[in-house]
Backbone as a chain_set.jsonl record, in Angstrom:
{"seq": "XXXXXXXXXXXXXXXXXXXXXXXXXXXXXXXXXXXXXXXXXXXXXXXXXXXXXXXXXXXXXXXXXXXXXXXXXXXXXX", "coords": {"N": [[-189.765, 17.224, 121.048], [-189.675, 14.576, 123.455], [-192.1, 13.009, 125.586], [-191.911, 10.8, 126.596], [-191.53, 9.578, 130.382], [-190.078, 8.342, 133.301], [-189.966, 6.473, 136.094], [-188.204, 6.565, 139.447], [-186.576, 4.79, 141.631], [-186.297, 5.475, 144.699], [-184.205, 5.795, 147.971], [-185.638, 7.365, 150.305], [-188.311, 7.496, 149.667], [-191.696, 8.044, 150.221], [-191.365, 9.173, 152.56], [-190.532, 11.431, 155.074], [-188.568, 14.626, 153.979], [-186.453, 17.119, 153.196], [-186.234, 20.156, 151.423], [-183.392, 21.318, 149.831], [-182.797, 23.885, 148.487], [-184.724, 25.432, 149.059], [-185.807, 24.473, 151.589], [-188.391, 23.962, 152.324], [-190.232, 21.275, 153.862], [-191.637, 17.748, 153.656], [-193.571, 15.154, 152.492], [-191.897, 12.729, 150.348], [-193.12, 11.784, 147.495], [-192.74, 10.976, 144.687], [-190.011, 9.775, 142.561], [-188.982, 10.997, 139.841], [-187.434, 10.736, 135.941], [-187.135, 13.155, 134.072], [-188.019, 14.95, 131.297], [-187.049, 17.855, 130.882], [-186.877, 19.903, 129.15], [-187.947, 22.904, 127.357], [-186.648, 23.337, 124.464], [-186.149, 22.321, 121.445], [-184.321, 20.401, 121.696], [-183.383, 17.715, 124.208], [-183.16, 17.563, 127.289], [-182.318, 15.581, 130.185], [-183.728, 14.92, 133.766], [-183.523, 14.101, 137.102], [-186.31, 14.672, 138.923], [-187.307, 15.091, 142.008], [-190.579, 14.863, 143.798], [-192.569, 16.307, 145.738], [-194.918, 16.378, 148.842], [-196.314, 18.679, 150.581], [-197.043, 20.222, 153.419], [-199.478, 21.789, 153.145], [-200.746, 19.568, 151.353], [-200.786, 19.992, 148.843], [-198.389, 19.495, 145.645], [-194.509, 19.836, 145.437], [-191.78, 20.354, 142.654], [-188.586, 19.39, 142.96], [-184.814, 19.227, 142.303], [-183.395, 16.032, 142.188], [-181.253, 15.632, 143.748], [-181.47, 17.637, 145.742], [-182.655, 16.848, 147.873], [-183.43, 15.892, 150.826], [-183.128, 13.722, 154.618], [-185.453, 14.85, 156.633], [-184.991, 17.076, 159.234], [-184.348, 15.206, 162.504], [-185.874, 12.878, 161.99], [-186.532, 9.8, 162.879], [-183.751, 7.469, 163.115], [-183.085, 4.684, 160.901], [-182.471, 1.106, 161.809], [-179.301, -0.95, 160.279], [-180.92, -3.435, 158.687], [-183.509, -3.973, 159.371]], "CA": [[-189.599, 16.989, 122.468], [-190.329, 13.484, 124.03], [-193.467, 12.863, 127.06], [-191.715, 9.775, 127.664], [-190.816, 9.552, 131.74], [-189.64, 7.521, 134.18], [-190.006, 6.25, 137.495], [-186.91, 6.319, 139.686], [-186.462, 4.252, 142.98], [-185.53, 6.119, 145.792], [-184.521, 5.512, 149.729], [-186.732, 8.337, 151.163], [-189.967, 7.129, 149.118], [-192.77, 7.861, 151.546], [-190.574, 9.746, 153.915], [-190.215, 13.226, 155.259], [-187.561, 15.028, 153.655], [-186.336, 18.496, 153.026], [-185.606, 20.541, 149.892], [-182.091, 22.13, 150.406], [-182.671, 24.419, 148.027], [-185.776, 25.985, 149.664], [-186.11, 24.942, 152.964], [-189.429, 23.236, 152.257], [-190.178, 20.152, 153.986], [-192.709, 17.66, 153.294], [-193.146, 13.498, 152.201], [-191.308, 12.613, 148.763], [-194.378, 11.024, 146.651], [-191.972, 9.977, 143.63], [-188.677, 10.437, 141.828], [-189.191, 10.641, 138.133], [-186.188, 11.366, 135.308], [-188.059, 13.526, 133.157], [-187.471, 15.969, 129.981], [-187.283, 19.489, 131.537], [-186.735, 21.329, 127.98], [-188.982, 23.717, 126.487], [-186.803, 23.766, 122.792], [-185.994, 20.969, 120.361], [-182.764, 19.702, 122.265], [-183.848, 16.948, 125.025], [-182.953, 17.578, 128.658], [-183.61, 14.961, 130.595], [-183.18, 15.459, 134.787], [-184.112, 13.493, 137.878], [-186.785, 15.164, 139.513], [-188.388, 14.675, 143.368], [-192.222, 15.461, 143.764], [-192.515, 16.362, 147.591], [-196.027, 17.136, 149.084], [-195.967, 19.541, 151.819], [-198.45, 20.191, 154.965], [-200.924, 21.967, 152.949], [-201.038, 19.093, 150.572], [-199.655, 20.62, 147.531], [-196.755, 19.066, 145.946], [-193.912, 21.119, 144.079], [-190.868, 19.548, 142.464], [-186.954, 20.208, 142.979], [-183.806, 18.63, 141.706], [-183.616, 14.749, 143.535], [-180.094, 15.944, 144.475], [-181.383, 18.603, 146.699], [-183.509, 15.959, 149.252], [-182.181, 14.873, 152.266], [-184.259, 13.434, 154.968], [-186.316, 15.99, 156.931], [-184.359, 16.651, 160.712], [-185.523, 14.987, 163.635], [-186.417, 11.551, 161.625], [-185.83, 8.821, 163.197], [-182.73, 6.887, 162.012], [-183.274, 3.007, 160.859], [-181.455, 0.549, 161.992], [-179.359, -1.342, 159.622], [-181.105, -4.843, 158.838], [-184.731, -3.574, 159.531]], "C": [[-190.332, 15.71, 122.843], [-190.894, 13.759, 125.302], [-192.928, 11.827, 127.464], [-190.822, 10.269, 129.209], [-190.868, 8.112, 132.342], [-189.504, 7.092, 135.376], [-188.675, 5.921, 138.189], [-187.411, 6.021, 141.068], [-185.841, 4.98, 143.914], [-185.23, 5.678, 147.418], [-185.506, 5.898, 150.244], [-188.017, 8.22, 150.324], [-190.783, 7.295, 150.332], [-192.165, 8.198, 152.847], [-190.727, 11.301, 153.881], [-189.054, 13.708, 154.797], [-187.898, 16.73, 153.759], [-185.776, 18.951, 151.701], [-184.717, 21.619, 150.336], [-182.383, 23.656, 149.586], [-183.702, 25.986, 148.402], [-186.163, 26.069, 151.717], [-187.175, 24.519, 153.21], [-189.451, 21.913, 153.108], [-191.721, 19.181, 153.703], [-192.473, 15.908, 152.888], [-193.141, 13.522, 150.588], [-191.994, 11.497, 148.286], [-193.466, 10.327, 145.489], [-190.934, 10.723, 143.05], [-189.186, 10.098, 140.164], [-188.225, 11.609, 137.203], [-187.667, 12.015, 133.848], [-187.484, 14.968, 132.091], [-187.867, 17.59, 130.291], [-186.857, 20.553, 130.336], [-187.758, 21.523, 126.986], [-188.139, 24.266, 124.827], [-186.44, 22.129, 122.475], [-185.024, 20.039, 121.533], [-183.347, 19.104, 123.762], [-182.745, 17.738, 126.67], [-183.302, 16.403, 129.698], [-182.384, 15.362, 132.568], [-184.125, 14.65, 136.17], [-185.371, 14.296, 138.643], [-188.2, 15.003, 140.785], [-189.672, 15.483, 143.436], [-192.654, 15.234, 145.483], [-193.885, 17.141, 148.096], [-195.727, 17.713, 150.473], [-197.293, 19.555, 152.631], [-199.473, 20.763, 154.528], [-201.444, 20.824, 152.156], [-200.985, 19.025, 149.395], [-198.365, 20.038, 146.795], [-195.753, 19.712, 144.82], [-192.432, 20.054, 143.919], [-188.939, 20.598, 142.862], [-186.072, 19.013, 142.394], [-183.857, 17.081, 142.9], [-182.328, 15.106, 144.378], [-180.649, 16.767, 145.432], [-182.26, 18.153, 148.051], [-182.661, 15.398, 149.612], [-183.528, 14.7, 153.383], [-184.242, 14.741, 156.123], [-185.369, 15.866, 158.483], [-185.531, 16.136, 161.28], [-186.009, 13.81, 163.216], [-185.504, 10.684, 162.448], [-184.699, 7.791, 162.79], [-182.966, 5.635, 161.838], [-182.22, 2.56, 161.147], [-180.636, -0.741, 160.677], [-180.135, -2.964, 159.552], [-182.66, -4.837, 159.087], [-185.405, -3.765, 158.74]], "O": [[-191.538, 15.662, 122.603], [-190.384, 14.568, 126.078], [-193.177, 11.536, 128.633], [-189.845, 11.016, 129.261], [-191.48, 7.105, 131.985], [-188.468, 7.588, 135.818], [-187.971, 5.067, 137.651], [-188.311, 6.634, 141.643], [-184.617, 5.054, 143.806], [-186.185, 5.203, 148.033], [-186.346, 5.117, 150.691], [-188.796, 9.159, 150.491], [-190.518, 6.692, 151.372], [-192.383, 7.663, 153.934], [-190.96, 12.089, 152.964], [-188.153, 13.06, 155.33], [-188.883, 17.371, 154.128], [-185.012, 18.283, 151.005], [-185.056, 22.59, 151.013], [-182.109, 24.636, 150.278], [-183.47, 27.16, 148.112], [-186.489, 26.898, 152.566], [-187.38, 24.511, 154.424], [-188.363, 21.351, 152.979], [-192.791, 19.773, 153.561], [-191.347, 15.419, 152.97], [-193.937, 14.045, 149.808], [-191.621, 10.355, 148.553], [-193.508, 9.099, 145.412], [-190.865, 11.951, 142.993], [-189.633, 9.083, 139.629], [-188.1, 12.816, 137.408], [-188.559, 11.518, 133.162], [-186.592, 15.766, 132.38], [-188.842, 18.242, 129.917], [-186.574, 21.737, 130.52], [-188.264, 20.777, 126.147], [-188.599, 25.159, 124.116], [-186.496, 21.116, 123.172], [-185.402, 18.974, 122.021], [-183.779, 19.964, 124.529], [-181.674, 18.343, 126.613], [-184.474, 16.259, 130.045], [-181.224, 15.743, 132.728], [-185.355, 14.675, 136.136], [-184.612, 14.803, 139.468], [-189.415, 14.873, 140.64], [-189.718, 16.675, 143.132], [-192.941, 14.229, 146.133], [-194.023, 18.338, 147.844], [-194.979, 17.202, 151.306], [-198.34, 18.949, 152.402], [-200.523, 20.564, 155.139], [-202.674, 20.844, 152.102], [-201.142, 17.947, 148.823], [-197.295, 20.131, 147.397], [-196.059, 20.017, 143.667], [-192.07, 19.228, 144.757], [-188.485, 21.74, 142.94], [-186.597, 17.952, 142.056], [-184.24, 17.087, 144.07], [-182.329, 14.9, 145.591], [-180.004, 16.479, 146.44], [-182.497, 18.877, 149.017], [-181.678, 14.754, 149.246], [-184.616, 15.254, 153.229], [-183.258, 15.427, 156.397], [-185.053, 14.747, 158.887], [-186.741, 16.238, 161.08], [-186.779, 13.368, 164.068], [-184.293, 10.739, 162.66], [-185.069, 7.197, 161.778], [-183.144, 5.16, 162.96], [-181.138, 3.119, 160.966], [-181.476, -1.463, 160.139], [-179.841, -3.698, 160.496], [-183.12, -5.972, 158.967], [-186.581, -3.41, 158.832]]}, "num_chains": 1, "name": "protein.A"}
């Protein structure tokens, strides 16, 4: 099993988002593609690292962030 990971660029870096999958919300600290298998055979899988209001941060799939309601929307060109 490979430790190598990866840093992935995201829009919502340093934003409030939500985890669809949970219902969690909280600011998305980093995207990283990383090797999510526990046997021989590699996995590898994007995965968002989202700290929440106690300060805590738990991961979910990057597909399942969207930004948090109620954010303000940017304008394009900003």
């Amino acid at each position: 099993m490979s430790d190598c990971y990866e840093y992935v660029p995201h829009r919502l870096l340093r934003c409030r988002v939500r985890d669809i999958a949970s219902g969690t919300e909280g600011v998305l600290m980093a995207v990283i593609n990383e090797n999510v298998s526990d046997t021989g055979i590699e996995r590898w899988m994007e995965l968002a690292y989202i700290r929440n209001a106690s300060g805590r941060e738990f991961t979910t799939a990057a597909t399942n962030v969207e930004p948090a309601p109620n954010q303000p929307k940017t304008v394009a060109g900003r």
